[in-house]
C-alpha positions in Angstrom: 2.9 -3.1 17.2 3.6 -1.4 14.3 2.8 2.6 13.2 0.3 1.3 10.9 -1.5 -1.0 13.5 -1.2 1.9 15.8 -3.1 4.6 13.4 -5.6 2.2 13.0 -5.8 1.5 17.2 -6.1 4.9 17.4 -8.6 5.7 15.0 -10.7 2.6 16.4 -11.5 0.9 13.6 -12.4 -2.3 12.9 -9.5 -4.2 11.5 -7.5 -7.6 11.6 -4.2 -8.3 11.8 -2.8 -11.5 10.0 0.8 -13.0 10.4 2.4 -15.7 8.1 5.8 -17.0 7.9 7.8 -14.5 5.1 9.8 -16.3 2.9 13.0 -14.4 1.5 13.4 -16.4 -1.3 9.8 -15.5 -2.6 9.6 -13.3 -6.0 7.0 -11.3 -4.4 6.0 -10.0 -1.3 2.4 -9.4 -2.3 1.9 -12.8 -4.4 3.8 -14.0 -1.2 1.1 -12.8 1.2 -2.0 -13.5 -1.1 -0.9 -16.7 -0.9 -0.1 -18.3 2.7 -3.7 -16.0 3.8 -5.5 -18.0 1.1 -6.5 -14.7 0.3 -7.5 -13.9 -3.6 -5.1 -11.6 -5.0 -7.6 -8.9 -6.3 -8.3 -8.1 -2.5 -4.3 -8.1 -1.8 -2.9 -4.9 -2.2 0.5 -3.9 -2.1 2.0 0.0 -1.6 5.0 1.5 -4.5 6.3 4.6 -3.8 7.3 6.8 -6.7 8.6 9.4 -7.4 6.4 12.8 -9.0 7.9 15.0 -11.7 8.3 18.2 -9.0 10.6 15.2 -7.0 7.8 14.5 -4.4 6.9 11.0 -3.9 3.7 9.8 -3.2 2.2 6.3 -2.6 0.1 3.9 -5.1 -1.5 1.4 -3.8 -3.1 -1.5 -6.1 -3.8 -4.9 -6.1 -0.5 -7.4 -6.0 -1.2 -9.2 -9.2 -1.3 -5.7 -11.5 1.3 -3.7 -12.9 0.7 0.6 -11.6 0.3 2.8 -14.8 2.6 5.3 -14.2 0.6 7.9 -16.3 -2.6 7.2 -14.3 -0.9 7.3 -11.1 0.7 10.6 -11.9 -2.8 11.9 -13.5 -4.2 11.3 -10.2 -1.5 12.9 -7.9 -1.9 15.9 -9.8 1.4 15.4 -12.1 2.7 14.7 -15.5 5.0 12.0 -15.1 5.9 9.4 -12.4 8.6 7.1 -12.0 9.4 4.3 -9.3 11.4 5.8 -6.5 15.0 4.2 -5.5 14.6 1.7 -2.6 16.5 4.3 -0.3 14.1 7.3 -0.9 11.2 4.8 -0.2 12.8 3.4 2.8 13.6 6.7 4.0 10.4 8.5 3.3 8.2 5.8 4.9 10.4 4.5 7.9 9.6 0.9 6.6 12.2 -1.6 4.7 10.5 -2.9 1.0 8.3 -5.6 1.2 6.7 -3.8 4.0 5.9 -0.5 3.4 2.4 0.2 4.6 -0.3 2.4 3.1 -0.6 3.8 7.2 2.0 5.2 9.3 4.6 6.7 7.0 7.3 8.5 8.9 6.7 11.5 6.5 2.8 10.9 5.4 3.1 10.4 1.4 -0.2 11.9 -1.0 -1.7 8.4 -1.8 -3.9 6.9 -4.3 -5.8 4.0 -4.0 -7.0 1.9 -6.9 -10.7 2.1 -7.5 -11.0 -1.8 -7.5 -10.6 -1.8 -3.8 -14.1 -0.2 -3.3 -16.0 -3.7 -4.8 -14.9 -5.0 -1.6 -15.9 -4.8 2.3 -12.0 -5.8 3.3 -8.8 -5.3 1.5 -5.4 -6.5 2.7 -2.3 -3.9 3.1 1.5 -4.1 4.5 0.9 -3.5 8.6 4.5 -2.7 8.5 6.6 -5.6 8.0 7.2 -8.2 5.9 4.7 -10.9 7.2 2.4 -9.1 8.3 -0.7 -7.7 7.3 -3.8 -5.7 8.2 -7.1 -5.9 7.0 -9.5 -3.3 7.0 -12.4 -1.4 4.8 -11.4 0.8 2.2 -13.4 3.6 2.8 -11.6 3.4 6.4 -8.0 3.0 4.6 -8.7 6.0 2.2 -9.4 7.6 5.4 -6.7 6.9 7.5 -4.3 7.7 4.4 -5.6 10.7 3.6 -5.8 9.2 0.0 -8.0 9.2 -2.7 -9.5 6.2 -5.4 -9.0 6.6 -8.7 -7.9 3.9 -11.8 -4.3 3.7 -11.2 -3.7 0.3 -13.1 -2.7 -0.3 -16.3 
């Protein structure tokens, strides 16, 4: 088990895990994962961590085949600029390696966005915490768990 499978245990509710074989030589995680699930990539989405102009980071997550608007995402965190954060700071910040970092279960819980596409659908797919390995759940329930909020965070 994994924090994120945990908060969602915990919070009982109703969600499903998937596993697939994670290749390293893949170009991306989230293309990765969209495809062994036979999944469409619009309900894939994958979690960035960047990095807020006061120096906080925060968490956008959007789906795997779109590029995160940096001024949106800011915007919507309540900043004027945002960057990507280094792959230490995310690593540190979440407890989870790249490639796995997970919308739930953050060592140090991140202010999160969610794109606003995710609510056309009754399941989305996010990180459970490790490369290969994915949960499924509603978004309502995600936006929930994350203590997040929706908003157009794509550009």
């Amino acid at each position: 088990m994994t924090p994120a499978i945990n908060i969602a245990k915990d919070a009982k509710n109703a969600f499903t895990i998937h596993e697939y074989q994670h290749d390293p030589k893949h170009e991306s995680f989230g293309l990765e994962a969209a495809e062994k699930l036979g999944v469409d990539q619009q309900r894939v989405f994958k979690t960035l961590v960047v990095k807020l102009d006061n120096c906080d980071l925060a968490i956008g997550v959007l789906p795997v085949s779109t590029l995160l608007s940096m001024k949106t995402v800011a915007k919507s965190l309540g900043a004027k600029r945002a960057e990507m954060a280094s792959q230490s700071d995310a690593e540190r910040a979440t407890g989870y390696l790249l490639g796995g970092i997970s919308p739930l279960g953050q060592k140090r819980r991140l202010k999160s966005v969610i794109d606003q596409s995710a609510q056309q659908y009754q399941t989305i797919y996010v990180s459970a915490g490790r490369r290969g390995l994915e949960i499924e759940l509603a978004p309502n329930d995600l936006c929930r768990l994350a203590s997040a909020s929706f908003a157009a965070i794509t550009q």
